[in-house]
C-alpha positions in Angstrom: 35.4 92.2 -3.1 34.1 90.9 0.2 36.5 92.0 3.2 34.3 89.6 5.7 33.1 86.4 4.5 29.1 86.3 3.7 27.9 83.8 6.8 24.6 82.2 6.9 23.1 84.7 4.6 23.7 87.4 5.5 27.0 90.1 5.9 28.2 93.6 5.1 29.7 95.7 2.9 31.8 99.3 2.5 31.3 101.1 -0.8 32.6 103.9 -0.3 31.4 105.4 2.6 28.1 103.7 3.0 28.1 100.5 4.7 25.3 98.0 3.4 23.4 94.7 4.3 24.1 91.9 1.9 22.3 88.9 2.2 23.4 86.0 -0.9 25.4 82.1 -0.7 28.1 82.0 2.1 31.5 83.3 0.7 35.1 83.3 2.1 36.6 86.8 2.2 38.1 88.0 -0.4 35.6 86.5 -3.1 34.8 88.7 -5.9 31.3 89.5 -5.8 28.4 90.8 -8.1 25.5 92.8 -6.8 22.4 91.2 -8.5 19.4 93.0 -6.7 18.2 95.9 -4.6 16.0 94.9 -1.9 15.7 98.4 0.1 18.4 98.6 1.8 19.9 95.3 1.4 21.9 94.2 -1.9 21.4 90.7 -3.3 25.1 89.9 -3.9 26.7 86.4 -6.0 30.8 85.3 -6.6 31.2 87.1 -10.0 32.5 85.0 -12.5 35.5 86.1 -13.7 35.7 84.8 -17.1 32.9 86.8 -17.6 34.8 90.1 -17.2 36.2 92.1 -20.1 
């Protein structure tokens, strides 16, 4: 879940404690997200849809 929204690209993330670069579609904070590629050091992130969760 995004605790900053994703602006003009590009953002951050904390998983755990590693803080990465996530570059995707702007999203508010908040938004449920999916990471869809590895680019280096950078994840490719999307909204998850949630009907798609089990």
């Amino acid at each position: 879940m995004l605790e900053a929204p994703l602006s003009q690209g590009a953002g951050k993330l904390s998983v755990d404690d590693t803080v990465w670069r996530i570059t995707g579609p702007d999203l508010s904070a908040g938004t449920k997200i999916r990471v869809t590629e590895i680019d280096g050091a950078r994840l490719v992130v999307e909204a998850a849809d949630e009907t798609a969760e089990a």
